[in-house]
C-alpha positions in Angstrom: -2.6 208.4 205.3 -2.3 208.1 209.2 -2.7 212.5 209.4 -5.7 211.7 207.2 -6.9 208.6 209.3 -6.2 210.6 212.8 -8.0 213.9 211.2 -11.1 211.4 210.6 -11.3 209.8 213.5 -10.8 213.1 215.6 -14.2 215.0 213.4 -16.5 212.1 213.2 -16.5 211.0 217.2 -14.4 207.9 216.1 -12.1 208.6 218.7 -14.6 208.4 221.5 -15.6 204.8 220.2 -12.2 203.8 220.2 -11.2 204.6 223.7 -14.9 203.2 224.8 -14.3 200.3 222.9 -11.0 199.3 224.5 -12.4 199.3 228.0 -11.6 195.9 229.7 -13.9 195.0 232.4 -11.8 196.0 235.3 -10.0 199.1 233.2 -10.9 202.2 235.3 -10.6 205.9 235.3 -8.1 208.0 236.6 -8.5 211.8 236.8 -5.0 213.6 236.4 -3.8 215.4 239.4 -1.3 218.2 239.3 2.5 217.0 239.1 1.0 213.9 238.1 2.9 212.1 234.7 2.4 209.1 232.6 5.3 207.6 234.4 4.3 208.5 237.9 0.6 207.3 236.6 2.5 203.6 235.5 4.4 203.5 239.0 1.5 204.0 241.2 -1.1 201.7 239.5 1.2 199.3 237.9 4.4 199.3 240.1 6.3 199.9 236.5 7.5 203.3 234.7 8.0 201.4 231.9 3.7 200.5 231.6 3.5 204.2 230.8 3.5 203.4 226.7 0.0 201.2 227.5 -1.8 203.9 229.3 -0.2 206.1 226.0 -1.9 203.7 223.8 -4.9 203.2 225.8 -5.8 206.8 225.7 -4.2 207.3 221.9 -1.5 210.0 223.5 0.4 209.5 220.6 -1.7 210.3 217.7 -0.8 213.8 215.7 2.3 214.0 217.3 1.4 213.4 220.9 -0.7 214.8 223.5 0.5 215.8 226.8 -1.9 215.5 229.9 -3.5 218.4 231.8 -5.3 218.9 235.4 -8.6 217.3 235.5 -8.1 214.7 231.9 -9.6 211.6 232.3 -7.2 208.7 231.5 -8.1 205.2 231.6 -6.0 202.5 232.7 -6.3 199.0 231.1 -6.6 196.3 234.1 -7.3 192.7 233.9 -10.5 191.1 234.2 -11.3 187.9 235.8 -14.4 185.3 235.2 -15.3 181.9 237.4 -16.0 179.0 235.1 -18.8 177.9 235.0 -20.6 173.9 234.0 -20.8 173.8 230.2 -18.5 177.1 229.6 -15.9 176.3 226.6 -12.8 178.2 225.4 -14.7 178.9 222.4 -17.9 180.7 223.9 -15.7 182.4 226.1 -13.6 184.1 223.5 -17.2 184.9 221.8 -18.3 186.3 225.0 -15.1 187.9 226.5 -12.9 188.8 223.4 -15.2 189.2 220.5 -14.1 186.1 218.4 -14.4 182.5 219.5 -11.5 182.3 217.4 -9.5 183.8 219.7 -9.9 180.6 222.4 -6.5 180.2 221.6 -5.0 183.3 223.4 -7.3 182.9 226.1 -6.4 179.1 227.6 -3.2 179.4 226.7 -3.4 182.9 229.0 -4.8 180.9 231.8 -1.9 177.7 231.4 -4.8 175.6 229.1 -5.5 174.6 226.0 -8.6 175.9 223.4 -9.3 171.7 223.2 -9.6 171.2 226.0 -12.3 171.4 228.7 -12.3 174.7 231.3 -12.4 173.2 234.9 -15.4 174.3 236.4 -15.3 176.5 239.4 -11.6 177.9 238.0 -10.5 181.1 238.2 -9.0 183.0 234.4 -7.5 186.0 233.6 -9.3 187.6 230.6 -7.1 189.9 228.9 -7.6 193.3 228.3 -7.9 194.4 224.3 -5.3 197.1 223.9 -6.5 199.2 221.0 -3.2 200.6 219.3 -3.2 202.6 215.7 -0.6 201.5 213.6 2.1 204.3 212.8 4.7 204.5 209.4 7.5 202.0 210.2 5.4 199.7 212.9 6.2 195.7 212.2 3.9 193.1 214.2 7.2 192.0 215.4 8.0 195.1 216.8 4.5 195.6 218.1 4.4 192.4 219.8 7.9 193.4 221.3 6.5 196.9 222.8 3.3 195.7 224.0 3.7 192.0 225.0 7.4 192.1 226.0 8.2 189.1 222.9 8.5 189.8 219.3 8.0 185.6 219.0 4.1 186.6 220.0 3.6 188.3 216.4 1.7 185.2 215.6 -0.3 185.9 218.3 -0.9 188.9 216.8 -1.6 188.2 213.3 -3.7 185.1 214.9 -6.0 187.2 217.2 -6.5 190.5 214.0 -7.2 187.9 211.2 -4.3 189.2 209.2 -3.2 185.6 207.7 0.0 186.9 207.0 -1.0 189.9 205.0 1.2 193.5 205.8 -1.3 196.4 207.5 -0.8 200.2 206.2 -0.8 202.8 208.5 -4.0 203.9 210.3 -5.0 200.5 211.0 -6.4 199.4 214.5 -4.6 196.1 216.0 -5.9 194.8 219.0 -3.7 193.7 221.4 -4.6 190.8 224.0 -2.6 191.8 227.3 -1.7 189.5 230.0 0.4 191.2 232.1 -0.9 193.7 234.0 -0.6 193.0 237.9 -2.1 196.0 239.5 -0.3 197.2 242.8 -2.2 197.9 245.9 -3.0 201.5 244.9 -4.5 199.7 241.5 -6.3 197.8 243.3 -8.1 200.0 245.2 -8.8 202.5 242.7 -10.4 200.1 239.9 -12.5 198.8 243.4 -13.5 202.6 243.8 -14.1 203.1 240.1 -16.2 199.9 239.6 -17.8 199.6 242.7 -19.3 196.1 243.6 -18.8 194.8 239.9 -14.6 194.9 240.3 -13.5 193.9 244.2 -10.2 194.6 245.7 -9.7 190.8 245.3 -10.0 190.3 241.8 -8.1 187.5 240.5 -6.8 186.4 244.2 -9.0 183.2 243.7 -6.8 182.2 241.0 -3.6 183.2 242.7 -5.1 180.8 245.5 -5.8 178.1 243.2 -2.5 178.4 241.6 -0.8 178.1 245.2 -2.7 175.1 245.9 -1.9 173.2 243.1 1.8 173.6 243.2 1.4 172.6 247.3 -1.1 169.4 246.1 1.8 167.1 245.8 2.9 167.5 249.6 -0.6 166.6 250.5 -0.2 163.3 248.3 3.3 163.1 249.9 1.9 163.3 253.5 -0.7 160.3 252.7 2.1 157.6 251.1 4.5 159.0 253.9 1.5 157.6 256.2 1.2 161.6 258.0 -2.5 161.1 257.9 -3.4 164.2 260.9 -0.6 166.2 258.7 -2.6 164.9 255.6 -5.7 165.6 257.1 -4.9 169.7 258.6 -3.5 170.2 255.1 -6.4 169.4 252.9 -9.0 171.1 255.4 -6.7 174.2 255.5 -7.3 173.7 251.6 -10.8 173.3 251.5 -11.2 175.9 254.1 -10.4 178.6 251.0 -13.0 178.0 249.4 -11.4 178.7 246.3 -10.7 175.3 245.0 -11.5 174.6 241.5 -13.7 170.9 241.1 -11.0 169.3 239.9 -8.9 170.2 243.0 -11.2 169.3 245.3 -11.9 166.1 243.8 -8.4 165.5 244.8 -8.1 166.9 248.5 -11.3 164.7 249.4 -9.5 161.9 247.6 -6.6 162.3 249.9 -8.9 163.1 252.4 -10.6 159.7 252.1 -7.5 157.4 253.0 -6.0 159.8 255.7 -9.4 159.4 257.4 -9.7 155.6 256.8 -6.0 155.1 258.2 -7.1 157.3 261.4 -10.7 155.3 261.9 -12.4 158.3 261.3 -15.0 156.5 259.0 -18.5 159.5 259.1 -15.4 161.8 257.8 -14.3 159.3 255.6 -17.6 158.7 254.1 -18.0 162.4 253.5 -15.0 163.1 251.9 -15.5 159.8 249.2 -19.3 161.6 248.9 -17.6 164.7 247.8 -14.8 163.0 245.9 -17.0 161.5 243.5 -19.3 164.0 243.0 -16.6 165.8 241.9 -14.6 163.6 239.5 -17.4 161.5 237.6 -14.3 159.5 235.9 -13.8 158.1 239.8 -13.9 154.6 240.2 -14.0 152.0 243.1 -11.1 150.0 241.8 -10.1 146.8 244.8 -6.9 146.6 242.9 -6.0 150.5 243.6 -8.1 150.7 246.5 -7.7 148.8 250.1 -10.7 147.2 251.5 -11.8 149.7 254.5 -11.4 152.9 251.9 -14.1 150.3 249.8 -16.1 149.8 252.5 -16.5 153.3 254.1 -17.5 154.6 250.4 -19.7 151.9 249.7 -21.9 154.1 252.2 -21.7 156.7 250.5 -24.7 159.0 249.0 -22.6 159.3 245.5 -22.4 155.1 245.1 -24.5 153.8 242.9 
């Protein structure tokens, strides 16, 4: 059946649909060089030998047997893509938009440490993973398959989830897609999928949500420095933050929170008023409680644009 499945695909152009099909937005092309291999391939863009089964898969290497690569094949190597939330963006219509299926707003938040009921923070930085294409051989298990390609056989549900199998077996020529997350590009990566994509896939894809993932582990020393009362600490901390410009709304309804009693303990009240302004605009949950809230922080927000 799979001989029979591989001789179709091969006559009909199939095969040119597949590969096309599996294209993340930030896969690119790589043009095989002599003494280049699979492995040295995997090394260079991925920093792994190990990667070489994806770009095997990605380019469908192993169908009939194998195919070995030649001077001057074009091979393409899956990358991550990245996407900046945006107001009124949901899990749901991002999976529609991204991955095909808003039923697969599961695999997506939970890619991005989230969950497909709750709401994406705006201005946030996510992953989108890349759709693997892979043809299932005599003998392959979802268990297995999740093993090879996302380093867990416990992510078969994922599996079964995201190919709308509901439990049912698959025969042999069958096409699972498969949602990968790890694929951290090396410097050499990076700079070929900028080369390959030109202004629609930068050299700094996805360092906006490394940023904001650095910043929110190094939020609670910013809360520290305020209750410690290291208000110019406080206050060179949360700037240095801001100053990133990478800060999802969320964080930096939080920095200018901060901001707003380390400048209000230093008499610094134009600053002060700024960073409440910016505080609530950010978090319209924010409230000016006089039981949480001392009376100058009250009075240098109460002139602020963002009070009602």
């Amino acid at each position: 059946m799979l001989r029979a499945f591989v001789r179709r695909i091969l006559g009909t152009g199939l095969l040119a649909a597949l590969l096309t099909q599996s294209a993340g937005a930030n896969a690119f092309t790589h043009v095989v060089a002599p003494g280049d291999t699979l492995a040295s391939i995997a090394e260079r863009y991925y920093g792994k030998i190990q990667y070489e089964h994806i770009l095997v898969a990605a380019n469908l290497l192993d169908l009939e047997g194998g195919s070995s690569i030649v001077r001057g094949m074009r091979l393409e190597v899956p990358a991550l893509a990245h996407r900046t939330i945006q107001r009124g963006d949901t899990w749901e219509n991002l999976a529609a938009d991204l991955l095909g299926e808003k039923e697969r707003s599961d695999v997506l938040s939970l890619s991005n440490d989230s969950k497909p009921w709750l709401v994406p923070e705006e201005g946030a930085e996510i992953i989108v993973p890349y759709n693997l294409r892979v043809i299932v051989r005599q003998g392959d298990t979802l268990v297995g398959t999740a093993l090879k390609y996302m380093g867990d056989m416990n992510k078969a549900w994922v599996l079964d989830r995201y190919n709308k199998l509901d439990g049912r077996g698959f025969d042999p020529g069958t096409v699972l897609l498969i949602p990968l997350t790890d694929l951290p590009l090396t410097e050499a990566g990076r700079k070929a999928a900028a080369r390959a994509a030109g202004s629609a896939c930068s050299e700094t894809a996805g360092a906006v949500q490394k940023t904001q993932r650095r910043i929110a582990q190094e939020i609670p020393l910013l809360i520290a420095d305020v209750r410690a009362g290291r208000y110019v600490d406080a206050v060179a901390r949360g700037s240095r933050f801001i100053a990133t410009g990478a800060l999802a709304e969320s964080q930096l309804a939080v920095v200018h929170r901060q901001l707003v009693e380390a400048y209000v303990a230093l008499d610094a009240t134009g600053l002060a008023q700024t960073a409440c302004d910016e505080w609530r605009k950010r978090d319209p949950r924010a409230k000016l409680d006089p039981i949480e809230l001392s009376p100058k922080i009250l009075r240098a927000c109460s002139l602020t644009k963002a009070s009602p």
